[in-house]
C-alpha positions as CSV (number, residue, x, y, z in Angstrom):
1,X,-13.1,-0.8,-18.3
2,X,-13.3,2.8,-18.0
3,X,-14.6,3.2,-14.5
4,X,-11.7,2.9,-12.6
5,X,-9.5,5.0,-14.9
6,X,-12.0,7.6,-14.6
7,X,-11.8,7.3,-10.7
8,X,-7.9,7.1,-10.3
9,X,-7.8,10.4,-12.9
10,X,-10.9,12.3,-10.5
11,X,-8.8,11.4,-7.4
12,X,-5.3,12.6,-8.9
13,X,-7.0,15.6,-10.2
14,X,-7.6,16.5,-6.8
15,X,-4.5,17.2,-5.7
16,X,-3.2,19.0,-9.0
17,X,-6.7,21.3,-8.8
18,X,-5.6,24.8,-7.9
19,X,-7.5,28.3,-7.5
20,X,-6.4,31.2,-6.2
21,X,-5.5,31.6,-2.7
22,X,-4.0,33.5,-0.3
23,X,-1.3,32.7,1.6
24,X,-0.6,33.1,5.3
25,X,3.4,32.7,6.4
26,X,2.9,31.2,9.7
27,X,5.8,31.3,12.4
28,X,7.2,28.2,14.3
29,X,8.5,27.3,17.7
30,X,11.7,29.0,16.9
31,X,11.3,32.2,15.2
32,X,8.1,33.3,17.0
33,X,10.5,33.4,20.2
34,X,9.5,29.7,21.3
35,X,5.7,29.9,21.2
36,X,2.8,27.0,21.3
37,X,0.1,27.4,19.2
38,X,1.0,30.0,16.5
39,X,-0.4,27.6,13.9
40,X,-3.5,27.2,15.7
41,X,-4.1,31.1,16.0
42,X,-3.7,31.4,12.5
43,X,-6.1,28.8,11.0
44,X,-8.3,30.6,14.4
45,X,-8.3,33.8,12.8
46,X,-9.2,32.4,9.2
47,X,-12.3,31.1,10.6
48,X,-13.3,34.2,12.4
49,X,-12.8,36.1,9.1
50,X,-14.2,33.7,7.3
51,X,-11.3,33.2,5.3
52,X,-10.6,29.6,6.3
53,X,-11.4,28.0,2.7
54,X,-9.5,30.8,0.6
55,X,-6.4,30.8,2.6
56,X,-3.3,28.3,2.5
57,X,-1.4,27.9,5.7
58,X,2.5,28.4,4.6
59,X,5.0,26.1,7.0
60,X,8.7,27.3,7.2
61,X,11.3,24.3,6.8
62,X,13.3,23.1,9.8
63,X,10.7,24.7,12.0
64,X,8.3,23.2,14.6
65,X,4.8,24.1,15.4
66,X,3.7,23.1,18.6
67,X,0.0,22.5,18.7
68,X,-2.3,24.0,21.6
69,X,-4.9,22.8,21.0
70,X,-6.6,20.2,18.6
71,X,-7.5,22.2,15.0
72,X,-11.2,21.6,14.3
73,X,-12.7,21.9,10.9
74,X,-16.3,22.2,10.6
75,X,-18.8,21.3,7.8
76,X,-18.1,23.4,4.3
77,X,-14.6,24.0,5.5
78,X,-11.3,23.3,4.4
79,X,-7.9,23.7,5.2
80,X,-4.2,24.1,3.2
81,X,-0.9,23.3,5.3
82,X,1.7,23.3,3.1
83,X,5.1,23.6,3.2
84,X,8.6,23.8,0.5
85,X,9.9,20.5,-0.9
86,X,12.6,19.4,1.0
87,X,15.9,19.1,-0.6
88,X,17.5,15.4,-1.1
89,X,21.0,14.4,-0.2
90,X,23.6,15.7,-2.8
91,X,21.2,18.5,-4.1
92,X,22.8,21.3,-1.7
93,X,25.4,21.6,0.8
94,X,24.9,19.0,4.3
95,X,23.8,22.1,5.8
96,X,21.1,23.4,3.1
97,X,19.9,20.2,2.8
98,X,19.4,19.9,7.0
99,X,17.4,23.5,6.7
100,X,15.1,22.1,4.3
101,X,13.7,19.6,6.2
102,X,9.7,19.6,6.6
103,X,8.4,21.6,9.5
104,X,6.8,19.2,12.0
105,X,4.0,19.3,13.8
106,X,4.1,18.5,17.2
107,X,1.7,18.9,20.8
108,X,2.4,20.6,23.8
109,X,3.3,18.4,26.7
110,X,0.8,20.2,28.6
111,X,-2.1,18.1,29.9
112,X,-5.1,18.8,27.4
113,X,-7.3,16.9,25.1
114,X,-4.8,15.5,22.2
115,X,-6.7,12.7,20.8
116,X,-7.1,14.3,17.6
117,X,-4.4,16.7,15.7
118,X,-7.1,17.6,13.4
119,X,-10.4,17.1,13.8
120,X,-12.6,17.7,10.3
121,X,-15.9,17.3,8.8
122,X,-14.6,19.0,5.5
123,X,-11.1,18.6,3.5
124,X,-7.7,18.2,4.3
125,X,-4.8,19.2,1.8
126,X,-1.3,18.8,3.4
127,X,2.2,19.6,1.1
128,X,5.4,18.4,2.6
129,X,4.5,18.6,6.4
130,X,6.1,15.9,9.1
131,X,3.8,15.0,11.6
132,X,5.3,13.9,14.6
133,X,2.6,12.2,16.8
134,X,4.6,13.2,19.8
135,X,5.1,15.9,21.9
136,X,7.4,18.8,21.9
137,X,9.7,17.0,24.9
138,X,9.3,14.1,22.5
139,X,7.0,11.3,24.5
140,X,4.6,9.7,22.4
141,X,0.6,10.5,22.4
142,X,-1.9,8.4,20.6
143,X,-3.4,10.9,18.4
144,X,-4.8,10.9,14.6
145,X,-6.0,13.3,11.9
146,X,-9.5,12.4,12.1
147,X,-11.9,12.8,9.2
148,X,-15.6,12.9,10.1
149,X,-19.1,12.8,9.0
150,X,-22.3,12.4,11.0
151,X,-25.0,14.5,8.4
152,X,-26.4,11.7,6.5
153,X,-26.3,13.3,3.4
154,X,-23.2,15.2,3.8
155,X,-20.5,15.0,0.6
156,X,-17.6,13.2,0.7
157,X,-14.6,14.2,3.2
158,X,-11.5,14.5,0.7
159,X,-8.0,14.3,2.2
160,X,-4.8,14.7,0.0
161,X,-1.2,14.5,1.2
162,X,2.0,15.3,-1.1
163,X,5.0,14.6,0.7
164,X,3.8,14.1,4.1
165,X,5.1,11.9,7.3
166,X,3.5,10.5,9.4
167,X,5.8,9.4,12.4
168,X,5.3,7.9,15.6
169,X,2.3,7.1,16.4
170,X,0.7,4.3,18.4
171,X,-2.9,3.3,18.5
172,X,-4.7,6.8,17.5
173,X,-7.5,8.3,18.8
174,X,-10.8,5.9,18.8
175,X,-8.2,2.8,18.2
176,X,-8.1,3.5,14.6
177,X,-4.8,5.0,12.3
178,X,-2.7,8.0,12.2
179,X,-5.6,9.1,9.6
180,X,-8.7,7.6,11.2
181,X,-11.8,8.0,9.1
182,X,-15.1,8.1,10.8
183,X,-17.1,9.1,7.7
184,X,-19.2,7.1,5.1
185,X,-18.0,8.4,2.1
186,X,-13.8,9.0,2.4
187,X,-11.2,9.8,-0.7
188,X,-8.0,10.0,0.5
189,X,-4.8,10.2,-1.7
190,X,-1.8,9.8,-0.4
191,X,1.4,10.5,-2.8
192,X,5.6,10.4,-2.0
193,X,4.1,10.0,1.6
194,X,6.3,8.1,4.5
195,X,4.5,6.1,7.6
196,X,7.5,6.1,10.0
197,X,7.4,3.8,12.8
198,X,3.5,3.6,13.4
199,X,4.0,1.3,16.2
200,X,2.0,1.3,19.7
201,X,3.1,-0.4,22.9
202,X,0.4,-2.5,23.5
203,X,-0.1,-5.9,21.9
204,X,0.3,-6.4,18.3
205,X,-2.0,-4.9,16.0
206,X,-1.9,-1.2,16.4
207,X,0.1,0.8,14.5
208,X,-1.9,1.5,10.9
209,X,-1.9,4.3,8.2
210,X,-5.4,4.5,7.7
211,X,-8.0,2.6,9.8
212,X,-11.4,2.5,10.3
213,X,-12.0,2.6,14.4
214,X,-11.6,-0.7,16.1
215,X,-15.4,-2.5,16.3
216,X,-17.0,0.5,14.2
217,X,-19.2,0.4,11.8
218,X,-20.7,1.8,8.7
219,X,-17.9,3.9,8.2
220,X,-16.9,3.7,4.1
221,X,-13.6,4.7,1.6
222,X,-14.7,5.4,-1.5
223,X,-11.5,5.5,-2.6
224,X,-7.8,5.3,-1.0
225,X,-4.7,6.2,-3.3
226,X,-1.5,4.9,-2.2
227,X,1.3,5.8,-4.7
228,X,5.0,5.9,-4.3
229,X,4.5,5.5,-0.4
230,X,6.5,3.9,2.3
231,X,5.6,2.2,5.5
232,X,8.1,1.1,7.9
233,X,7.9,-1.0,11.5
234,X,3.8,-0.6,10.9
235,X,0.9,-3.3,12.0
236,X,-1.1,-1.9,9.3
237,X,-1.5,0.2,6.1
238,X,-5.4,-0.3,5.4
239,X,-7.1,-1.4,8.0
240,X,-11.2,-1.8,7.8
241,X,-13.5,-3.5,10.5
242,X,-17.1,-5.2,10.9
243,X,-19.7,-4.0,8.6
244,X,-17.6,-1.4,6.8
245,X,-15.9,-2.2,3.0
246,X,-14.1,0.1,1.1
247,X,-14.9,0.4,-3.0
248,X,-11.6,1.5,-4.5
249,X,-8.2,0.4,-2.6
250,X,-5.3,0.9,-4.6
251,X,-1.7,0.2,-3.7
252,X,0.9,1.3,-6.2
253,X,4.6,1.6,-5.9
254,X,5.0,1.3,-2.3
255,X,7.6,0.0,-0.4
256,X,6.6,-1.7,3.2
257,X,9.2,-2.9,5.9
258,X,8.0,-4.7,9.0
259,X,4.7,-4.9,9.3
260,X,3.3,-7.0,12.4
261,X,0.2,-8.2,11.1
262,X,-1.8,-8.2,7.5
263,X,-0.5,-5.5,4.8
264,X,-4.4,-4.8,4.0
265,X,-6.6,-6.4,6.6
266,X,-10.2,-7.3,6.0
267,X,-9.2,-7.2,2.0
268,X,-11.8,-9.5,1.3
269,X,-14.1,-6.9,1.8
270,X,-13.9,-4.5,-1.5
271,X,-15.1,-4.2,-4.4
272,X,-11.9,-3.0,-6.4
273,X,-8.7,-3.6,-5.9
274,X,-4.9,-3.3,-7.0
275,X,-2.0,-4.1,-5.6
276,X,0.8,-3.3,-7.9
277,X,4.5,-2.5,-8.6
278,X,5.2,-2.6,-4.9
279,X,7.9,-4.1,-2.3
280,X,6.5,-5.9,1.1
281,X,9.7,-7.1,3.7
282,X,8.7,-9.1,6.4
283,X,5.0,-8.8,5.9
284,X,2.9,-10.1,9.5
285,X,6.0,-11.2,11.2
286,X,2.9,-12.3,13.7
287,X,2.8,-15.6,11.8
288,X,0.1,-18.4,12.4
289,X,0.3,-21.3,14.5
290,X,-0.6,-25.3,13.8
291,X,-3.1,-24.4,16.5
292,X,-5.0,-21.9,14.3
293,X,-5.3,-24.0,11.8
294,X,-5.6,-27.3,12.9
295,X,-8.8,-29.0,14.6
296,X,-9.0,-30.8,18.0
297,X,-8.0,-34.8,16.3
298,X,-5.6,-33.7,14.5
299,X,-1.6,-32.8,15.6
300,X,1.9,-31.4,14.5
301,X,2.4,-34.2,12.3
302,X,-1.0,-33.2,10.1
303,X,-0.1,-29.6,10.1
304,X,3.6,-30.3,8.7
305,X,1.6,-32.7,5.9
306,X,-0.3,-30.3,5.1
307,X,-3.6,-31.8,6.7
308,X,-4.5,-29.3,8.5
309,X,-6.7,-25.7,7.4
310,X,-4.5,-24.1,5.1
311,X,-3.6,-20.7,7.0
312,X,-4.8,-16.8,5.2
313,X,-2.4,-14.5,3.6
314,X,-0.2,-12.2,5.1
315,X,-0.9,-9.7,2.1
316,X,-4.5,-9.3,2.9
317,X,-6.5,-11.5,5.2
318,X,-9.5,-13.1,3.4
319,X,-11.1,-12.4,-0.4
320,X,-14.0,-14.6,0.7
321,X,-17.5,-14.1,-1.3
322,X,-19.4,-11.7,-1.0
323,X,-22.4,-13.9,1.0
324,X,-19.9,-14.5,3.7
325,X,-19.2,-11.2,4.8
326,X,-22.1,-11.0,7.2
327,X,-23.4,-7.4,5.7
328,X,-25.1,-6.3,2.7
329,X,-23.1,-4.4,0.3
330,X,-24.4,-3.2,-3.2
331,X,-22.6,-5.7,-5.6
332,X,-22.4,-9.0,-6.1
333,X,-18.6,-11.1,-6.9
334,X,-19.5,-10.5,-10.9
335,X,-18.7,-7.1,-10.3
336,X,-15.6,-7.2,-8.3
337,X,-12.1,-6.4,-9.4
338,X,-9.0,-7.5,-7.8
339,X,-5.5,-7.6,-9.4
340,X,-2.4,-8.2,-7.5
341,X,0.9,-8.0,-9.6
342,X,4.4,-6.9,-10.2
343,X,5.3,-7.7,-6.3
344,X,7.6,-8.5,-3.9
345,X,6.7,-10.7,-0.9
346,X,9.3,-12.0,1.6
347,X,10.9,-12.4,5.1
348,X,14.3,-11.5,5.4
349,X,16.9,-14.4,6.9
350,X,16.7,-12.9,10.5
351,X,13.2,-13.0,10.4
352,X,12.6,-16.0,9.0
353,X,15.1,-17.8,11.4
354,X,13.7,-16.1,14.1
355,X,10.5,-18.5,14.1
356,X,12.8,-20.8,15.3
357,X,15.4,-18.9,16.7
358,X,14.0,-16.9,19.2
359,X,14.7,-17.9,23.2
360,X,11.4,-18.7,23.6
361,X,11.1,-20.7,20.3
362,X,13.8,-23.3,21.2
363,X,12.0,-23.6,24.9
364,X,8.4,-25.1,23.2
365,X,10.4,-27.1,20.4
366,X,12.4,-28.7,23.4
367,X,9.1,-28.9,25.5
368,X,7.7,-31.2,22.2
369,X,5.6,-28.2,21.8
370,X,5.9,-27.0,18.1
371,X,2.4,-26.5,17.6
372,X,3.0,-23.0,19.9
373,X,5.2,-21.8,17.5
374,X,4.2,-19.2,15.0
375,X,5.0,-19.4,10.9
376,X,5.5,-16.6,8.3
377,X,1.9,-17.1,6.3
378,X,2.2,-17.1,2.4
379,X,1.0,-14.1,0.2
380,X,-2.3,-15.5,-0.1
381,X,-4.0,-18.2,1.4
382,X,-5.3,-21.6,-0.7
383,X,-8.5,-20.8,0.1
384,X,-8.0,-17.3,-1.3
385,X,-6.5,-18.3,-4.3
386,X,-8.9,-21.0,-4.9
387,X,-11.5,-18.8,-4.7
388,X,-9.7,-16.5,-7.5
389,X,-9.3,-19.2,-9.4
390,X,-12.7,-20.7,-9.8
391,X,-13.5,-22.2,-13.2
392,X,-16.8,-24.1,-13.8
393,X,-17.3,-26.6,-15.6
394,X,-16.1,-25.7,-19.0
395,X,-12.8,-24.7,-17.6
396,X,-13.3,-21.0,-17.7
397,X,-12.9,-18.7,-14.8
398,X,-16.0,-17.5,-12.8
399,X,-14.6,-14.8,-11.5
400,X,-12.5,-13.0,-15.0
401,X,-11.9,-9.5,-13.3
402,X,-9.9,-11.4,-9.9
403,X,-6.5,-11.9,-11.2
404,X,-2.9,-12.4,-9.5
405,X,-0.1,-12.6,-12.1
406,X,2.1,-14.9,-10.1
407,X,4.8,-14.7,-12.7
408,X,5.3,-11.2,-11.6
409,X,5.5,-12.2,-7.9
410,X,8.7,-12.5,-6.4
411,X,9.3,-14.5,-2.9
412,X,13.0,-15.1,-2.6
413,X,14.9,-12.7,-3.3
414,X,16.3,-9.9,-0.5
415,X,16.3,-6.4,-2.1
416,X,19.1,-5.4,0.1
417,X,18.0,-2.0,1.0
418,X,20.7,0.4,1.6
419,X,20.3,1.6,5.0
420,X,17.0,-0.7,6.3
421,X,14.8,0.9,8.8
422,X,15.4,-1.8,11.5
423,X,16.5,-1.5,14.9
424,X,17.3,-5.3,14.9
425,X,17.6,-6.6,18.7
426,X,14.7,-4.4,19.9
427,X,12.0,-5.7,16.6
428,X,13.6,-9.3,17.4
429,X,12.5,-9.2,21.3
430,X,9.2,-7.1,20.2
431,X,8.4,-9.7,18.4
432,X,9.2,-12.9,21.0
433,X,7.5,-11.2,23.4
434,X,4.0,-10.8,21.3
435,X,4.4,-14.6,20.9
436,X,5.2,-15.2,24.5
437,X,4.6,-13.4,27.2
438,X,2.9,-10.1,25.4
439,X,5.1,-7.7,27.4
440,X,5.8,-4.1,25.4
441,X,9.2,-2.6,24.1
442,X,9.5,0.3,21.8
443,X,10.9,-1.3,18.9
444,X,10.7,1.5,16.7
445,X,13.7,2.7,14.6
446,X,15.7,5.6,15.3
447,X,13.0,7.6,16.5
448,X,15.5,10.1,18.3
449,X,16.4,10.7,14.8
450,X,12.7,12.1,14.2
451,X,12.8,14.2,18.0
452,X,16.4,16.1,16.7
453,X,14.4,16.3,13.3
454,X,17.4,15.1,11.4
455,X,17.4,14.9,7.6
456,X,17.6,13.2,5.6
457,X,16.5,10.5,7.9
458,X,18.9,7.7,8.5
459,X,17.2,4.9,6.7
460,X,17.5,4.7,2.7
461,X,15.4,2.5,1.0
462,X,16.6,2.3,-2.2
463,X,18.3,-1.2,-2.6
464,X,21.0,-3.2,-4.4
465,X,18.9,-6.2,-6.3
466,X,19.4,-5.2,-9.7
467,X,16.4,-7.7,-10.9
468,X,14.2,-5.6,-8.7
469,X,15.2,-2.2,-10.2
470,X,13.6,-3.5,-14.0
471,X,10.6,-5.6,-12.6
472,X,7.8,-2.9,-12.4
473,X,5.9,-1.7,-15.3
474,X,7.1,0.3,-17.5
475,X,10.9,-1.2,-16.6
476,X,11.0,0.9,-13.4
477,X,12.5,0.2,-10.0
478,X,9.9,-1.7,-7.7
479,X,8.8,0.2,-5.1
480,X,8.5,3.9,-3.7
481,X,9.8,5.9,-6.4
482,X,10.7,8.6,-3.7
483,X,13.8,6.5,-3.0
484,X,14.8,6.8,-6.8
485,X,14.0,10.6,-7.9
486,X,16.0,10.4,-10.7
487,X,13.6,8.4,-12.2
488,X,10.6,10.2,-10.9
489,X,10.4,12.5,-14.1
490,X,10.2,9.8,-16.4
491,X,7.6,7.6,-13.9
492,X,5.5,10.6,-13.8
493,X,5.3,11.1,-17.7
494,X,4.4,7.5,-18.1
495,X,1.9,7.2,-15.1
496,X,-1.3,7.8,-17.1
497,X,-0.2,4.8,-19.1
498,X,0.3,2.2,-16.3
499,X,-3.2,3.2,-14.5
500,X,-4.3,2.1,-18.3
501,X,-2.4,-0.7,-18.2
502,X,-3.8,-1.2,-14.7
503,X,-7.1,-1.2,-15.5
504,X,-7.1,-3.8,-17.9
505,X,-5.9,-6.2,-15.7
506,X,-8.5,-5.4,-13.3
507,X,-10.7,-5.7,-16.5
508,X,-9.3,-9.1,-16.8
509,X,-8.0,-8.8,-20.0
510,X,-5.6,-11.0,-19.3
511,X,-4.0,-13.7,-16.9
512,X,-0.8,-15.4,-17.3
513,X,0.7,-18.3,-15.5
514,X,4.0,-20.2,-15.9
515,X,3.4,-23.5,-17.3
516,X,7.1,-24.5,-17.3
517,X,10.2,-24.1,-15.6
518,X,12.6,-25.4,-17.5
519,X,14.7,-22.9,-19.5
520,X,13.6,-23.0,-23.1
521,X,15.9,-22.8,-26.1
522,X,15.1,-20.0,-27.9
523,X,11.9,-17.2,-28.0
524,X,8.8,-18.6,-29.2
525,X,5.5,-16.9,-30.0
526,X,3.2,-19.6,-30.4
527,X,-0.5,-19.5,-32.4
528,X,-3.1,-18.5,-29.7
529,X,-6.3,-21.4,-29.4
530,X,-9.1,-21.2,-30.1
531,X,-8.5,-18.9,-33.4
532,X,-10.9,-17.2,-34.2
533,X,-12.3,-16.7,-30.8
534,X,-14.8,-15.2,-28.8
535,X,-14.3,-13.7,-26.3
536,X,-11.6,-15.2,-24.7
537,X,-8.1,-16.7,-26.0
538,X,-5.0,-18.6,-24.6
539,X,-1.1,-17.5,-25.3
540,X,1.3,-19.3,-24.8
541,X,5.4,-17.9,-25.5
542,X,8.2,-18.9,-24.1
543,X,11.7,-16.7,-23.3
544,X,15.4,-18.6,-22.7
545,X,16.9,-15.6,-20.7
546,X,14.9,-13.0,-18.4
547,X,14.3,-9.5,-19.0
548,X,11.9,-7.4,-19.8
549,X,8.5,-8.5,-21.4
550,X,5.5,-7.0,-23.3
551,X,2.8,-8.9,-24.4
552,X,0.6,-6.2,-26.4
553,X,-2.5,-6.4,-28.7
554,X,-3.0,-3.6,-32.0
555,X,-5.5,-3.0,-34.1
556,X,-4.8,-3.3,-37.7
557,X,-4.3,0.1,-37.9
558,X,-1.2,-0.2,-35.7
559,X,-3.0,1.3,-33.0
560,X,-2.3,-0.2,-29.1
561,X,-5.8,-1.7,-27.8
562,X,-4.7,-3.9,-24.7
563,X,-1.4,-4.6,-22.6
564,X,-1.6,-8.6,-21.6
565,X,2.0,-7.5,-20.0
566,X,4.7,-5.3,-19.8
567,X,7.3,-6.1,-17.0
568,X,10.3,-8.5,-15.9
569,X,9.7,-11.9,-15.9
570,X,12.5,-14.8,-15.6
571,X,12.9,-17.4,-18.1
572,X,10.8,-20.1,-18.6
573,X,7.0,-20.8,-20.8
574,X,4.2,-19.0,-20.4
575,X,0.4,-19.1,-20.9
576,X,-1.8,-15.5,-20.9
577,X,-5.4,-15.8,-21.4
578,X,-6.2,-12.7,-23.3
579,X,-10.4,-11.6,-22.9
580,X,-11.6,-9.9,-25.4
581,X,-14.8,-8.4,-23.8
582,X,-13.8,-4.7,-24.8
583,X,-12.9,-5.2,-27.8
584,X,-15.1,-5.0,-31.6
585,X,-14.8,-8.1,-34.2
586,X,-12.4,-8.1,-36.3
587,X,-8.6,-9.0,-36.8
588,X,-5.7,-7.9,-34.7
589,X,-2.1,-8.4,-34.0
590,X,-0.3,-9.7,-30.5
591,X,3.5,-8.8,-30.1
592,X,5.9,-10.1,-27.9
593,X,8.8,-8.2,-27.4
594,X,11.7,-9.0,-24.9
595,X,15.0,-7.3,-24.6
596,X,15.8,-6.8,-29.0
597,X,13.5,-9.7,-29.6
598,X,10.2,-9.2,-31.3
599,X,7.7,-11.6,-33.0
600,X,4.0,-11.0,-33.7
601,X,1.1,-12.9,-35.1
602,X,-2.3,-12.3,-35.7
603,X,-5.9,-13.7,-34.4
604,X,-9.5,-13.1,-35.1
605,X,-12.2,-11.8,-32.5
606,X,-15.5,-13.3,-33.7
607,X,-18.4,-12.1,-32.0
C-alpha cells in the first residue's frame, strides 16, 4: 500500500527541494533593446564558468526571450528558469495584472535548427514560464523540450514545471510532444501547468503533452505527475508507443477540452495508474466507425444491435493483459494498479450532434452509407471493463487492485465552462475534414491572444454545474484547481490526505457499484456479509437525496484505517466491497456519513 504514496511524496518533494542558489536577472526582447538570444548567453556563460547547476535563470514578467539557438544541457547538468507568479484577474489593477504575465519563450524566425527548445540529458526545473512554440513573428515551428538519455546506466532525467504553458505546438521534434522524452528512466511533474492549443496541421493525432517519439522504442516514465493541469484543443496528454510502458501515470485534478483522439493512449500498457478528480469535454472527437468494429458478414444493422466488436475507450485505448502486449515487462497483472474515479466524461451537444450533423455526415447517411460515419466511443471499452472486472469462479475479482468507481463517473451533464476554449466553426470543420477528406485548418483557439501575450487569457475554465463543484474528494470542485484559487489553500493542506485516500483505491481496498436506481426512502447502513470476514467484505447503504458521501473504516481506538469513499454521489443503493488485506485481526467500525447524517456499525477481520 505504501509504494505509491512513497512515490507521489519522492516526486512532489522534488519540486519543493531547495538549496542555495544564485540568481542571474536575465533581460528580454524588450529591455535588452530588442535582442535574440540574451537567455541563451546567459545559461552560455554558466556552463563556461561552470556555474550551470548552482545558478537559477530569473525571467522578467511581460517579457519575451527570443531563443538563438536551441539550449543544450549535457550529462550532470541542470538548469532553473524561473519566473514571478502571475497575478489573477481581480488581484491588481487590469494593468498590473497584464504586467504580470509569464515571460514567454519564443524562436527567432531566422532559418536555424529549432527542433528542440531545450535539448537535456540532465534536469529541467521551470517556475511560471509560457512557452510559445512559435516564433517571434508568431508562425508556428514543431519544436519540443526534449529529455534524453543514451548512457545505459545513466540516472533518471527529472523534469518539474510549476505554472508553466505550454502553447502552440504541433507535432514536435522526432513526432513526439511538446515534452518529448527519449530516455529510459523519466520523472516528470507537472503542477498548475496549462497545454494550450497543442494542435498540428497534419492529420489527426499530433498534438500531445508528453509523448514518447512516434515508432520508438525502449524509451520509459518512471513516473508522470499531472496535478491541477489543463489541456485544451490537444490529440494527446500521455502518449506511449511500441515496446515502451510507463510504471507510475497519474492524472489528478485536471481539466481537458477537445481532445482529437485517446486522453491516455496505449494505457493498457502500465503498471500503476490513477485517474482521478478530473473533467474530460469532448474526449476523441475522432470517434470509431461500424467499419472498425464490425467484420466482413456482418452490416449497419449488427453494429446498431450491438453485434458487432464492441469499440475501445476514448479515455485510454486498451488495459489488455499483460501477455498481449507483445514485449516483456517486469510484472505480471497481480501486480498492477489501476483506479479510475471521481470523473467527468462527455461530449458537449455540438459535438455530439455533429456525428451527424456535419455536411459530410448527412451526404453518407443519404448515400445508405452509415457505416462511414464516426461515433463518440464510451469511457472504456467492454472488453476493458470486462477485463477489470474478472471474477473466477467463486465470484471474487482476479484482478483486486483494477478498480473504476462508476458511481463517481459522470456522463451527462455539461459543466458549462465560463468562457470555453473553443473556436467553434473552425474545431467543427477540423474535425469534418479528418473524417472526410483529411484536409488541414488551424483550429486552434485564440491563438492571436497567445502572439499579443494577453492575460489573463481569454478562456476561463471554471464552470456553472454546481454538482460538479462538490463531486471530488475532499468536497472540492472537479477539475484544475488553478481555475478555482480560492480554494487552492485549503486543496493543498488536504492533498497529502487524498494521495492516501488514493492509494487505497489503487490498493483495492474497496469497489463500489450502484445496485439500484430507484430513490430509496431514507439512509440506511446495512450489516456487511460475510461478518466476520477475511479478507474481503461487501457494504451495502443506501442515500434518498445526493450529496456528499464518506464511507470510512476505524480502529477501535477511533483511529481512521481506510477511506472505502469520500465524494458526491447521487441518490440511489449502493454495494462497496471493502478488502481487508492491510489490515491486522480484530474488530472495527465502518461510518457512513452524508450531508448531517451518520450511522456506523461494526465488523470483525478474522485472519
Amino acid at each position: 500500500m505504501k509504494q505509491l504514496l512513497l512515490c507521489i511524496i519522492v516526486i512532489l518533494c522534488l519540486g519543493s527541494m531547495s538549496f542555495a542558489k544564485d540568481t542571474v536577472d536575465v533581460q528580454g526582447y524588450y529591455e535588452s533593446g530588442y535582442q535574440y538570444g540574451t537567455l541563451n548567453a546567459a545559461i552560455q556563460a554558466a556552463k563556461v564558468g561552470s556555474t550551470i547547476n548552482n545558478t537559477v535563470f530569473r525571467l522578467k514578467p511581460y517579457e519575451i526571450y527570443v531563443l538563438n539557438s536551441g539550449i543544450f544541457i549535457d550529462y550532470g547538468q541542470s538548469i532553473d528558469i524561473v519566473a514571478p507568479k502571475p497575478l489573477r484577474a481581480g488581484e491588481g489593477t487590469p494593468e498590473e495584472v497584464q504586467n504580470s504575465a509569464p515571460p514567454q519563450i519564443v524562436w527567432t524566425e531566422e532559418t536555424i535548427d529549432r527542433a528542440r527548445i531545450i535539448q537535456s540529458l540532465g534536469d529541467i526545473t521551470m517556475k511560471n514560464v509560457w512557452v510559445r512554440y512559435a516564433d517571434i513573428l508568431g508562425s508556428k515551428v514543431s519544436s519540443s523540450i526534449t529529455f534524453e538519455d543514451s548512457l545505459p546506466l545513466q540516472d533518471k532525467d527529472k523534469g518539474y514545471f510549476e505554472g508553466c504553458l505550454f502553447d502552440y505546438d504541433g507535432i514536435g521534434s522526432d513526432a513526439g510532444g511538446a515534452i518529448t522524452v527519449k530516455a529510459d528512466h523519466f520523472v516528470g511533474i507537472f503542477k498548475n501547468c496549462y497545454f494550450r492549443n497543442l494542435s498540428d496541421n497534419h492529420f489527426q493525432y499530433y498534438g500531445r503533452a508528453v509523448s514518447f517519439p512516434f515508432e520508438s522504442t525502449d524509451f520509459h516514465y518512471d513516473s508522470l505527475l499531472f496535478e491541477n493541469c489543463s489541456f485544451t484543443n490537444i490529440s494527446r496528454i500521455v502518449m506511449q508507443e511500441g515496446n515502451e510502458y510507463g510504471d507510475n501515470v497519474h492524472i489528478n485534478h485536471c481539466t481537458m477540452l477537445n481532445s482529437i483522439e485517446w486522453v491516455f493512449q496505449s494505457a493498457g500498457w502500465i503498471r500503476e495508474s490513477s485517474i482521478t478528480n478530473s473533467i474530460f469535454i469532448n474526449p476523441y472527437m475522432f470517434g470509431y466507425r461500424a467499419l472498425d468494429v464490425c467484420d466482413d458478414d456482418q452490416d449497419y444493422d449488427d453494429f446498431e444491435a450491438g453485434l458487432c466488436d464492441p469499440p475501445g475507450g476514448g479515455l485510454i485505448n486498451g488495459i489488455t493483459q499483460v501477455d498481449s502486449f507483445g514485449f516483456v515487462v517486469p510484472f505480471t497483472d497481480q501486480d498492477r494498479r489501476i483506479f479510475i474515479g471521481n470523473n467527468v466524461y462527455m461530449f458537449q451537444d455540438w459535438m455530439a450532434d455533429w456525428y451527424r450533423g456535419c455536411v459530410w455526415c448527412k451526404e453518407q447517411i443519404k448515400s445508405r452509407l452509415e457505416e462511414e460515419l464516426y461515433n463518440p466511443p464510451p469511457m472504456l471499452g467492454d472488453n476493458e471493463i470486462a477485463f477489470i472486472d474478472s471474477t473466477d469462479g467463486l465470484g471474487n475479482k482476479v484482478f483486486p487492485k483494477m478498480n473504476v468507481d462508476w458511481t463517481t463517473i459522470y456522463q451527462e451533464e455539461d459543466p458549462d465552462f465560463i468562457v470555453p476554449a473553443t473556436n467553434l466553426d473552425t474545431i467543427k470543420i477540423f474535425i469534418e475534414y479528418k473524417w472526410s477528406t483529411a484536409a488541414d485548418i488551424d483550429w486552434s483557439y485564440e491563438p492571436r491572444a497567445s502572439f499579443l501575450q494577453q492575460w489573463p487569457l481569454p478562456e476561463n475554465l471554471a464552470y456553472n454545474n454546481t454538482t460538479y463543484q462538490t463531486a471530488a474528494m475532499g468536497n472540492f470542485p472537479l477539475g484544475d484547481l488553478s481555475w478555482y484559487p480560492a480554494q487552492l489553500p485549503a486543496w493543498e493542506a488536504q492533498r497529502d490526505a487524498e494521495w492516501v485516500l488514493i492509494n487505497q483505491k489503487l490498493d483495492g481496498y474497496t469497489a463500489i457499484k450502484t445496485i439500484a436506481d430507484a430513490v430509496p426512502g431514507k439512509y440506511v447502513l446495512e450489516q456487511n456479509y460475510p461478518n466476520p470476514f477475511n479478507p474481503s467484505t461487501k457494504i451495502e447503504y443506501s442515500i434518498p437525496e445526493a450529496g456528499h458521501v464518506s464511507l470510512k473504516v476505524y480502529n477501535t481506538l477511533g483511529q481512521l484505517v481506510a477511506t472505502m469513499h469520500d465524494g458526491y454521489q447521487k441518490a440511489g443503493k449502493y454495494q462497496a466491497t471493502f478488502n481487508a488485506n492491510n489490515l491486522a485481526s480484530g474488530v472495527y467500525i465502518y461510518r457512513l456519513k452524508v450531508n448531517d447524517v451518520s450511522i456506523s456499525k461494526k465488523f470483525s477481520l478474522v485472519k
